[in-house]
N, C-alpha and C positions, 0 to 999 in steps of 0.2 A: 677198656682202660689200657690194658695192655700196647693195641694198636697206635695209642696215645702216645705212650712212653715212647715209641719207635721212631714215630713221626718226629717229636722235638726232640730224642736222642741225634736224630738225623740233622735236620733245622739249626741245631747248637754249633755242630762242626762245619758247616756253613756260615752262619754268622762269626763264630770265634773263629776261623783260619788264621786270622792276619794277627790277631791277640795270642793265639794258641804260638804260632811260628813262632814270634818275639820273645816270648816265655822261653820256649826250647834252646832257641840260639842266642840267647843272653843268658843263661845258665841260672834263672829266674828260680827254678824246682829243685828244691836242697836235695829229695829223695834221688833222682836222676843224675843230681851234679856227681853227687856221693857216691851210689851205689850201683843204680840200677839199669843207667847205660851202660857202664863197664860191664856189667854182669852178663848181660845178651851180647854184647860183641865178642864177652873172650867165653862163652857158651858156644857162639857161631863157629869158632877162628879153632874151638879144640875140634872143630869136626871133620875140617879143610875142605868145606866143600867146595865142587865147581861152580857154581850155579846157585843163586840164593831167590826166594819169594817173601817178599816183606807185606804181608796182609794188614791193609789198612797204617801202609808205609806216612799217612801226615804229611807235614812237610817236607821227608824224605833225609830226614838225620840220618837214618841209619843206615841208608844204601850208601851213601856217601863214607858215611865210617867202613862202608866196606870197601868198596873203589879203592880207601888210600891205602888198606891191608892186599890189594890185589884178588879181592872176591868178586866176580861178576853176580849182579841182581836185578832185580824189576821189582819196584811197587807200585802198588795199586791200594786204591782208597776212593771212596761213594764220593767223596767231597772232589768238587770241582777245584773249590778257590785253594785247597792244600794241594790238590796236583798242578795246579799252575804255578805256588807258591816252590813247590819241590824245583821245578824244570828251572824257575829264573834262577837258582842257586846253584843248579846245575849244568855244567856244560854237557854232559851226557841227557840232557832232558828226555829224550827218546824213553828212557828205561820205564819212567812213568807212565801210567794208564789209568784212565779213571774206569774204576770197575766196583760195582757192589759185591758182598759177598752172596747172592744169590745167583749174580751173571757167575761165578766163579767158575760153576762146572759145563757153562756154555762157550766158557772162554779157551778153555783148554785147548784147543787145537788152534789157538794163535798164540796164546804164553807159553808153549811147550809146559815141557819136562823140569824139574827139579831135586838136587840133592836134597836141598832146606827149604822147610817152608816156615816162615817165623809169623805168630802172631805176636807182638809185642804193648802188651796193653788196648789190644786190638777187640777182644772178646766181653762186648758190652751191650747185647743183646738176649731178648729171650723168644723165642727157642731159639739156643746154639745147635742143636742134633742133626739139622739139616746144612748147616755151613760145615760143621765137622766131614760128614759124610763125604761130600764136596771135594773136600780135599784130598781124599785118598786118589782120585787123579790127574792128580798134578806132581805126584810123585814119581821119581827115577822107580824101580825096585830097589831096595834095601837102602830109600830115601826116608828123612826122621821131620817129623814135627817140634818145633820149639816152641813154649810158649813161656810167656810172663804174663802175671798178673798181680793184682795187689793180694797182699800176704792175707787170708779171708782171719784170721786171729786177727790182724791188725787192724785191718780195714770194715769191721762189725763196731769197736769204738763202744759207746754206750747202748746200739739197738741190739734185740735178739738175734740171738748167733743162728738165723733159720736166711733161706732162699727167699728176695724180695727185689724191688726195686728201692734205689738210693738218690741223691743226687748231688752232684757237683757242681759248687759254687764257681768254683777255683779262686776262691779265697786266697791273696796272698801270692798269687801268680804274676801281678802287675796289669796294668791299669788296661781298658779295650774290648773285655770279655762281655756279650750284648745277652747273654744267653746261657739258664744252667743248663746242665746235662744229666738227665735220667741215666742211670747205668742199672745193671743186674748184677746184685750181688749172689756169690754163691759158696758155701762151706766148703769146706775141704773134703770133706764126703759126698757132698753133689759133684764136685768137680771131677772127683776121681773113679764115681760111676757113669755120668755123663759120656766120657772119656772110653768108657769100657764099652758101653754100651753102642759106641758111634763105629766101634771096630779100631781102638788105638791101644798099645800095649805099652803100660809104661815103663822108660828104661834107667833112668835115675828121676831125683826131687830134692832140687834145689833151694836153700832159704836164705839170701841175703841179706848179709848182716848191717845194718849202720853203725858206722865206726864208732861212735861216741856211746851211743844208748846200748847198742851190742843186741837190740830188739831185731827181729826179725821186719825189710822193707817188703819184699815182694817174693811171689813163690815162682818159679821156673821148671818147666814139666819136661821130659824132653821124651819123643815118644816114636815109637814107629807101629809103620801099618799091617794090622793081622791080615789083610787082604793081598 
């Protein structure tokens, strides 16, 4: 069942690219518009790094929010039609690459090196413990991991507050979406052993506020490597 969930978590972001994109760059997602792109850009931008990795970058918002801040970046993302979707928006198309995260630590010696590695809503599989690990080289030395995710208080809603598979309509996204999406949900006590366990030490823990409700949107981890 598990290998199920993987497969049409996969399949969704292939079918939905072209519905997904239009969402993002029409400002469709009240949580996004509001809170939670700001949040990662000026999380990125307090760290000045040289060199940015946008794990499961989509249609590539956010390399682009970095380019206009003067950040260099590369993202990569499994989905074919979001990395073509990224380059036509981009005159730097180059940056992009279609890579899954398990080519991730076979890729290394063509992505280089990085200060930042961000996963931003990126971390929607299970097991993560082998994509974590991954990551520790593609790191600079005294390079940080970023992560956002949905806030697990928020985003549990009326199910039990335990580790599980969920799924996404995108209800309310705008019209186009052919495909839900399985994601793994995970508590805030799985996230932050997970994390420990994969060799990542945490260095603050961010909670994003929405303006109006003042409830918590999304959690944002920011972490470096014990290795």
């Amino acid at each position: 069942m598990q290998h199920d969930h993987r497969e049409q978590l996969h399949f969704s972001w292939q079918a939905n690219a072209a519905a997904w994109a239009a969402a993002v760059r029409e400002g469709r997602i009240e949580s996004r518009r509001l809170v939670t792109d700001a949040a990662i850009l000026q999380a990125i931008v307090a760290l000045a790094p040289g060199r940015v990795l946008d794990v499961g970058c989509g249609e590539g918002w956010l390399c682009r929010g970095l380019a206009e801040r003067g950040i260099a970046s590369v993202g990569v993302d499994a989905s074919a039609p979001l990395i073509d979707l990224a380059r036509a928006a981009d005159g730097a198309g180059a940056r992009y690459r279609v890579c899954g995260y398990a080519e991730l630590a076979s890729q290394a010696a063509q992505l280089g090196r990085f200060d930042v590695l961000v996963c931003n809503f990126a971390l929607l599989e299970e097991p993560l413990a082998p994509i974590l690990r991954a990551l520790h080289s593609l790191l600079v030395p005294g390079g940080r991991l970023l992560i956002q995710t949905l806030h697990p208080w928020r985003a549990g809603q009326d199910a039990a507050y335990r580790d599980g598979w969920r799924v996404e309509t995108f209800a309310g996204f705008g019209e186009g979406f052919q495909a839900p999406m399985p994601w793994f949900f995970r508590t805030l006590e799985s996230w932050l052993g997970l994390l420990g366990e994969t060799g990542w030490r945490l260095q603050w823990l961010q909670e994003p506020l929405h303006p109006q409700s003042e409830q918590p949107v999304s959690l944002l981890l920011l972490l470096s490597s014990e290795r």
